[in-house]
ZAMARGU-4260 file (C-alpha; in steps of 0.2 Angstrom, whole numbers, plus 5000, padded with zeros to 4 digits):
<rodrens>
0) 5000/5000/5000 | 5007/5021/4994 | 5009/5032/5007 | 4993/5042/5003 | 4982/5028/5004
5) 4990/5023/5022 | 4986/5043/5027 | 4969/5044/5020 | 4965/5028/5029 | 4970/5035/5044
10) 4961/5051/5044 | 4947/5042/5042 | 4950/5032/5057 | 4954/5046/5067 | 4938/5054/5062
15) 4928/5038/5061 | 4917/5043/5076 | 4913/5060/5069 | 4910/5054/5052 | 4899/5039/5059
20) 4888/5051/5071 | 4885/5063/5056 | 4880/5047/5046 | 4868/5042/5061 | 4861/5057/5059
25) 4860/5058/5042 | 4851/5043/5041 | 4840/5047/5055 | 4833/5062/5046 | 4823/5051/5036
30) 4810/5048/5049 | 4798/5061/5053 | 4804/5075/5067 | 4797/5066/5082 | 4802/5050/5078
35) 4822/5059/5077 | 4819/5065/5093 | 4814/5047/5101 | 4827/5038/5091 | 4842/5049/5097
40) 4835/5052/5115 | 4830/5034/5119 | 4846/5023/5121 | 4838/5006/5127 | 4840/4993/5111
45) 4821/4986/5119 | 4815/5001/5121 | 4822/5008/5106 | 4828/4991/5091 | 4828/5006/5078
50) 4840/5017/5083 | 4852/5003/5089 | 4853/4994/5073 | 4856/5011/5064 | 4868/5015/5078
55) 4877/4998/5079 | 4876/4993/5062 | 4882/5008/5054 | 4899/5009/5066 | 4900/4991/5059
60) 4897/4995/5040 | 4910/5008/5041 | 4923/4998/5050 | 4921/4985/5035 | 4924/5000/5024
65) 4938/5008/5031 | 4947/4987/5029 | 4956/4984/5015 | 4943/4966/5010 | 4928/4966/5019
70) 4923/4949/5028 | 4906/4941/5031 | 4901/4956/5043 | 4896/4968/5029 | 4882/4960/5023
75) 4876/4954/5038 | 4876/4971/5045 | 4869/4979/5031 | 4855/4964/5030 | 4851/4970/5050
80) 4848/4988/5041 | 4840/4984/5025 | 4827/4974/5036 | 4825/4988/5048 | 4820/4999/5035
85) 4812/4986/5021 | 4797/4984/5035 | 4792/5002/5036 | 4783/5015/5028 | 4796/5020/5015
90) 4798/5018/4997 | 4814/5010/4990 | 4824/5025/4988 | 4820/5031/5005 | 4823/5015/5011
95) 4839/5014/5005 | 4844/5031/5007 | 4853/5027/5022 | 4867/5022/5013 | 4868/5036/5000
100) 4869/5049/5012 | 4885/5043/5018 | 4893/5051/5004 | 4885/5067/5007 | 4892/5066/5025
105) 4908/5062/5015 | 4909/5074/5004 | 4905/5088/5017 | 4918/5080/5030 | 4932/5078/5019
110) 4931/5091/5006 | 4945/5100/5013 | 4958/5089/5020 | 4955/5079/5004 | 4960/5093/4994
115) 4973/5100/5003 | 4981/5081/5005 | 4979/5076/4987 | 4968/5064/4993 | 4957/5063/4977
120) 4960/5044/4969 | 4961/5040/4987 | 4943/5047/4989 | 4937/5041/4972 | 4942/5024/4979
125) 4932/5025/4993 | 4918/5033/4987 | 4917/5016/4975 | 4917/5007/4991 | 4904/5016/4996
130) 4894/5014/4978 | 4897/4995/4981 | 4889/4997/4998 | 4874/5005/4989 | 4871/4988/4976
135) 4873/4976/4991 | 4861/4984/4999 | 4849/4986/4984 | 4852/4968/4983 | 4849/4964/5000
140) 4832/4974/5000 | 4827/4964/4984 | 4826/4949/4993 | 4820/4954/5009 | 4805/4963/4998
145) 4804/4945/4989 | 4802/4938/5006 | 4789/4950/5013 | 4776/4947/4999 | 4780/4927/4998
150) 4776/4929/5017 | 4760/4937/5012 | 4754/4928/4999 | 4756/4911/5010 | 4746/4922/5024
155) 4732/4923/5012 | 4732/4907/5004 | 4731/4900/5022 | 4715/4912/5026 | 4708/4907/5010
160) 4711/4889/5012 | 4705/4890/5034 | 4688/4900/5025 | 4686/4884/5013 | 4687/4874/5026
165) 4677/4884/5039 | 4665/4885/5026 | 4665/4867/5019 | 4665/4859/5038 | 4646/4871/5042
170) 4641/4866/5027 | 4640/4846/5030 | 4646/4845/5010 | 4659/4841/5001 | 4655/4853/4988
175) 4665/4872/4989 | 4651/4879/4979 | 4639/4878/4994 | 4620/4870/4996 | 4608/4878/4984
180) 4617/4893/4977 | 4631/4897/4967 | 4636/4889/4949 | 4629/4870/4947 | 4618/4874/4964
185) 4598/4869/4964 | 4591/4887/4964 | 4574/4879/4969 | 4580/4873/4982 | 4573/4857/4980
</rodrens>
């Protein structure tokens, strides 16, 4: 590894905390203003599962990013934020837009030292890290989005399926249709 990339590397582990709270925060402005409050005043993970994912996970995700090879951890903590955000009221984009602030939080962090450094492939190689983050997550959200409406369809072929049988079991037949009614049914009743 140049010398360049070991001091970018370390500036961003010097200001990891900074960068990592402004990411929080970021990503926190996505939910409406009283929400914010409650996710950044409550800090029990029972009280509050949100906010420590997005707390924990994050400080995890850009850990990975800041390695040279990330391991097995990436996904899995960007799976524990996709998941979070795939189950609540948000479109895609908003759900994902957790991850796409981070290189607004970059951009506005780093700007200046980058420049001054001669950071710049340094940061156009992060930054690609960061656009690699953005397609595993998009990934990830596919599937858990796949999984959410395979869930709901089996939910209502199982209520369909319970109402055939609750209706078939009152009504002593064998036949769906019902007694009487219905297509192939004795409208006379006789």
């Amino acid at each position: 590894m140049n010398a360049p990339q070991d001091q970018f590397r370390e500036y961003l582990r010097r200001h990891r905390d900074k960068i990592v709270h402004n990411w929080l925060d970021a990503a926190m402005a996505s939910y409406p203003e009283d929400t914010v409050s409650f996710l950044k005043r409550q800090k029990d993970r029972f009280a509050n599962p949100v906010g420590a994912t997005l707390s924990r996970e994050l400080d995890n995700i850009f850990e990975e990013l800041l390695s040279e090879s990330s391991t097995q951890q990436l996904p899995q903590s960007v799976d524990a934020v996709v998941r979070v955000r795939a189950v609540q009221d948000f479109s895609p984009s908003q759900a994902l837009q957790v991850f796409t602030v981070l290189k607004d939080v970059l951009r506005r962090q780093l700007d200046r030292p980058v420049r001054e450094n001669g950071w710049q492939a340094q940061y156009r190689e992060f930054e690609d890290k960061v656009d690699q983050l953005c397609m595993l997550a998009f990934d990830i959200y596919v599937k858990c989005k796949e999984q959410l409406w395979e869930l709901k369809a089996r939910q209502a072929q199982d209520r369909v399926s319970y109402l055939l049988r609750k209706y078939v079991g009152t009504d002593g037949s064998n036949n769906p249709a019902g007694s009487g009614s219905g297509a192939g049914g004795d409208i006379s009743g006789e």
